[in-house]
C-alpha positions, 0 to 999 in steps of 0.5 A: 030227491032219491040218492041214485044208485052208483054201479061201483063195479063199473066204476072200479073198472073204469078206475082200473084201466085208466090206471093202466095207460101212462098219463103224466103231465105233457104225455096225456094224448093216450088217455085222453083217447080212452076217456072220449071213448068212454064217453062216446059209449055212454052217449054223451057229446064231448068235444076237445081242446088243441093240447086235449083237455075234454069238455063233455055237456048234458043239455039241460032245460036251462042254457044258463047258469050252467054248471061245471064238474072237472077232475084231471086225467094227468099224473106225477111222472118225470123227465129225464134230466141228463144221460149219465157217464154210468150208463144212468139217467138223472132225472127230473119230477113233472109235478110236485112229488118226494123222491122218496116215493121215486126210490125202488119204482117201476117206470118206462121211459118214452124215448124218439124210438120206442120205450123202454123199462127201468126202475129208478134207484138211489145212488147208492143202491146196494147193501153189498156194495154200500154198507150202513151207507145205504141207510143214511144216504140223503133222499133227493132227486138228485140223489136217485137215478134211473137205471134202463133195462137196456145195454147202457154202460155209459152216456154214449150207449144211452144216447144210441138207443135214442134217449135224450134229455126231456123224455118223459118217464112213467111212473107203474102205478102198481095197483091193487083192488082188495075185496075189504074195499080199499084200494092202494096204488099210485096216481089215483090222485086223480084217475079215482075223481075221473072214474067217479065223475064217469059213474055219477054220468052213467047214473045220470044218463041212465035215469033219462032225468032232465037236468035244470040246467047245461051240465058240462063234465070237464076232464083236464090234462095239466092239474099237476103243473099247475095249468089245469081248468084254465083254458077250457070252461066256457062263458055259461058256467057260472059254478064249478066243482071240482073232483080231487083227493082229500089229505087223510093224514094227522092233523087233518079231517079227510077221511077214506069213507065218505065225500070230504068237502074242502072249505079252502085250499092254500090259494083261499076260501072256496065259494061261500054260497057253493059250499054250503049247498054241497053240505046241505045236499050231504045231509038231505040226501044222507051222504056221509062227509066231512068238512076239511082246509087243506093247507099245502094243496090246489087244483083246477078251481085254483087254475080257473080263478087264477086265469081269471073265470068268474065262477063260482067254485067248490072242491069234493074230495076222497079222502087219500092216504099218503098222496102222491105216493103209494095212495090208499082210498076206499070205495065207500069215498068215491061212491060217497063223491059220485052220489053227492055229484049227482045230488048236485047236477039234479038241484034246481038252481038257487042264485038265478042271477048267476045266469048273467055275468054282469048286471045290477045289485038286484038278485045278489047273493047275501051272507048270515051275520046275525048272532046264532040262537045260543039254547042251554037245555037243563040235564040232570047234573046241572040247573035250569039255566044249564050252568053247575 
């Protein structure tokens, strides 16, 4: 089974617009909208849940075991806290995120009349004013504050312009798509795993191949509070991968150059069986991975176990730098992830008995547990036996 080619021009375009509309957790109505025109351009049937999360098929010569490939269209953002006597707004995180990351960011902020413009600021935010102060001021959401760009000297003023307690606040992802590769912006965690996921379709959909079985493409909108594939995976799935940023980082093995394979998250071991077949797809379709545990991380395979779907999961990555801040990927990762996403959906099923959801022993999978083979091969520097 050939690789199939990945149109990274498309995919880089796709990443680029959805980077460009607003979309934290509980304001995700808009890109919601953009993602189903997506697909409606490359032909593929989708349908929509009542808060908006999409779940989009391509039919296969099996209903079942179907298959499942979820990233989420969600981002950080925040909220607005409470109107301030200084005219400011405090602010409150939607998703776990530093305020560090908040400090000298642009943002907008959906009011009832209309948005407007700000940057959220630490408290003590001049040099002028503050001195050494300014430097060792501690870093907190409670210590930062969201000055509009708008006539508002006090909390009376804030609230004639509408804003109120609970408005969302969008963080500017500032991007940028440097010609080494690399590209650096905010909340490519996870707008980089949706436009991967819609490349590896265009692929799909373009090589007029029949998949082995139903294949459904879920886009969640809730991943960052912790909702995410809950509510929207159908009876047939019987497996599901996920599609998220990796940790590069020290003390890590994610990298910004091919798919990263997550063996477990905090919520535990990923799905033995799933994994490995992810791993051998790498090597017999020669796509550079790596192997990784991430130790303070879950997404939509969490959300999906915890709601209680017996499905088997496993989660792709794209090794990301300093994530959920100013993240850094490069295309080599999200080609990588969108090749091994088509090396999957065109596998032929291996655990036929995944098509039932309860039944007998017969058919159930088992795990290796005899001794490995050890083989010591003589080098020159040693004896026969392999031994000094």
């Amino acid at each position: 089974m050939l690789r199939m080619r990945i149109d990274i021009g498309y995919l880089a375009d796709v990443l680029e617009r959805l980077l460009a509309i607003p979309s934290p957790s509980g304001y995700t109505d808009n890109v919601v909208r953009a993602c189903c025109a997506e697909l409606e351009r490359l032909g593929i049937p989708f349908e929509i849940t009542r808060r908006g999360a999409i779940r989009a098929v391509v039919r296969g010569e099996h209903r079942r075991p179907a298959r499942a490939l979820v990233a989420h269209l969600d981002t950080l953002g925040a909220q607005v806290r409470a109107l301030k006597e200084n005219g400011r707004l405090a602010l409150v995180s939607i998703g776990t995120w530093s305020a560090r990351f908040a400090e000298g960011a642009r943002c907008t902020i959906f009011a009832e009349r209309g948005a407007y413009r700000g940057s959220i600021l630490p408290l003590l935010a001049s040099g002028h004013a503050y001195g050494d102060a300014v430097d060792s001021q501690p870093a907190g959401w409670d210590h930062v504050e969201l000055r509009v760009d708008a006539y508002a000297r006090n909390e009376k003023d804030l609230a004639a312009l509408g804003i109120a307690i609970g408005d969302i606040v969008a963080i500017d992802p500032q991007p940028e798509f440097l010609e080494n590769g690399f590209i650096v912006s905010r909340h490519l965690d996870d707008k980089a795993g949706v436009a991967a996921l819609l490349a590896a379709l265009k692929a799909v959909m373009e090589s007029q191949e029949a998949l082995p079985v139903d294949t459904f493409f879920v886009f969640t909108i809730s991943e960052e509070v912790g909702v995410g594939a809950a509510a929207v995976l159908t009876g047939d799935i019987a497996s599901m991968v996920t599609v998220d940023n990796g940790t590069s980082a020290p003390g890590q093995n994610s990298r910004e150059f091919g798919a990263t394979i997550a063996m477990a998250d905090m919520s535990g071991p990923f799905d033995y069986h799933l994994t490995q077949k992810l791993i051998r797809l790498c090597r017999d379709e020669d796509i550079r991975y790596q192997q990784d545990i991430f130790r303070f991380y879950r997404s939509d395979s969490a959300s999906a176990i915890v709601a209680g779907h017996d499905v088997r999961t496993a989660l792709i990555t794209f090794g990301l730098d300093a994530s959920h801040g100013y993240e850094r990927i490069h295309m080599h990762a999200l080609r990588s992830v969108a090749e091994l996403v088509t090396a999957y959906v065109r596998s032929p099923v291996e655990i036929e008995r995944d098509a039932i959801d309860v039944g007998p022993l017969e058919g159930f999978t088992s795990q290796p547990t005899e001794e490995a083979e050890q083989k010591l091969k003589p080098t020159s520097e040693t004896g026969d036996n392999g031994v000094r």
